[in-house]
N, C-alpha and C positions, 0 to 999 in steps of 0.2 A: 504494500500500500504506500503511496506516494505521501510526502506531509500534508501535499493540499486535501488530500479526502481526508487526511485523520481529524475527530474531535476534539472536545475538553476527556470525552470517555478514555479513547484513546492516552493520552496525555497522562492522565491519572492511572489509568491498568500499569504504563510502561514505569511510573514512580514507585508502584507497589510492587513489582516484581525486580528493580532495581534494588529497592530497598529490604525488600523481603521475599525475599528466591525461593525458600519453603514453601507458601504460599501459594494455593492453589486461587487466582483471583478472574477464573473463566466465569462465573458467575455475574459479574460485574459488567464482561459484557452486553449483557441482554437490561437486567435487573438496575443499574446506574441509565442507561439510556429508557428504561421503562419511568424510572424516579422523575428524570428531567421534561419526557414528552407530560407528564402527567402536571407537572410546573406551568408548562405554558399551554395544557387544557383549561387548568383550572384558571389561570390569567382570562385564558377567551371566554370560560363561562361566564366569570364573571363581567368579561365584560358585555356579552351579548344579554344577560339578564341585566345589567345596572341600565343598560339600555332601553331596556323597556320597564325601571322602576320595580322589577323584580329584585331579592334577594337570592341565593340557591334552596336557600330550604323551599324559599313559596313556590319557585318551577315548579320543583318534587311535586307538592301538593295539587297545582296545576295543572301539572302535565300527567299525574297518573288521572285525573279523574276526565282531562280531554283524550286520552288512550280507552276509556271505559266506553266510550263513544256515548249516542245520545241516550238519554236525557241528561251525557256529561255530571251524573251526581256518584254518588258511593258511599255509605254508612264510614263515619270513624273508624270502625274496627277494622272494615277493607281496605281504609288508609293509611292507617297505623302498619298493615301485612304488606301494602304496595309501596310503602317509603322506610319499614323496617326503625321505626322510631316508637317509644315510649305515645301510652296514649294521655299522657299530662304534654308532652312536648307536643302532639297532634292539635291539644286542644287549643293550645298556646298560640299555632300555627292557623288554624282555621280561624281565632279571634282575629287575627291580625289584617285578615284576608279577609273577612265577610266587612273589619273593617274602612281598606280599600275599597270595596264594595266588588271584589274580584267574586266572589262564593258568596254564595246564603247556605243559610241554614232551612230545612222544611222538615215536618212531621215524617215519620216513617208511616207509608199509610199500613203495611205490614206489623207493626210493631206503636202502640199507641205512645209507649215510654223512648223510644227511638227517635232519631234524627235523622236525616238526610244531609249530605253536602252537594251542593250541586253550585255547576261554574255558570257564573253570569257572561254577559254576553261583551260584556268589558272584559272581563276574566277571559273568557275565549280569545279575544284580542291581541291581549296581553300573553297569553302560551301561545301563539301560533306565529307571534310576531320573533316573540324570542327565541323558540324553536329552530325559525327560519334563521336569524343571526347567529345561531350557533353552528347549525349547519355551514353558513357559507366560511364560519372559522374554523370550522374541520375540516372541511373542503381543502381550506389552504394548508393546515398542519400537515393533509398528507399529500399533498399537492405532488412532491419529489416522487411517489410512488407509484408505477403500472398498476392497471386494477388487477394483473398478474400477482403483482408483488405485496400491495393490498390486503388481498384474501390470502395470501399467504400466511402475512402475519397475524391477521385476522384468528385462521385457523390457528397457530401455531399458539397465540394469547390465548382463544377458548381453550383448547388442551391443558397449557400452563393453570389458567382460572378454576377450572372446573370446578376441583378436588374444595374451594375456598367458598362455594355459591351455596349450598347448605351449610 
């Protein structure tokens, strides 16, 4: 490999094995470039939701319940399962948001002690817009890649992930 294609990854592996020859530092390869693209995901999230006035937690909440399609609502407890958070921290999250006036709240007509969440039509707005902004920022983070090369490492991350999704 030439200097011009090496990285900061690069740079760092060759000081650890300089430095420490024992050291088995092939891990680093994959796992240090995984650390850093995830650096400048979370940079773009945030900046495609600061743009539409979102936070990340309220996407989450957003955008699972415009995934649930119409009537775009879901019971707490579906939300709490579909964002993997505490249901004091959900409720915290829906305050905030029926605040903005993104979600209301409605009776469960199933369940008279129940609630419903469901996305307003601001709320829809607001996830379809930001969705789209984040998209066009992932777009360009993998922009360097063939959709060859893509679904490559696509496949290669689910493999690595798997064993961690339960």
């Amino acid at each position: 490999m030439s200097r011009a294609q090496e990285d900061d990854v690069d740079r760092l592996i060759a000081a650890w094995r300089r430095e420490r020859p024992d050291m088995d530092v092939s891990p680093m390869q994959v796992l240090s470039r995984v650390t850093r693209l995830a650096l400048h995901l979370d940079r773009a999230r945030k900046q495609a939701f600061a743009d539409h006035d979102l936070e990340s937690s309220e996407f989450d909440v957003l955008s699972a319940l415009r995934r649930a399609g119409k009537p775009y609502q879901l019971s707490p407890g579906q939300l709490v399962q579909e964002t993997l958070v505490t249901s004091g921290t959900m409720t915290n999250r829906v305050d905030r948001l029926v605040g903005k006036g993104l979600v209301e709240r409605l009776p469960d007509p199933a369940d008279r002690r129940g609630v419903q969440v469901r996305l307003t039509a601001h709320g829809r707005v607001a996830v379809d817009g930001a969705i789209d902004s984040l998209l066009e920022h992932e777009h360009e983070l993998l922009d360097g890649l063939s959709a060859d090369e893509a679904k490559a490492l696509a496949d290669a991350l689910r493999t690595l992930s798997r064993p961690f999704d339960h």
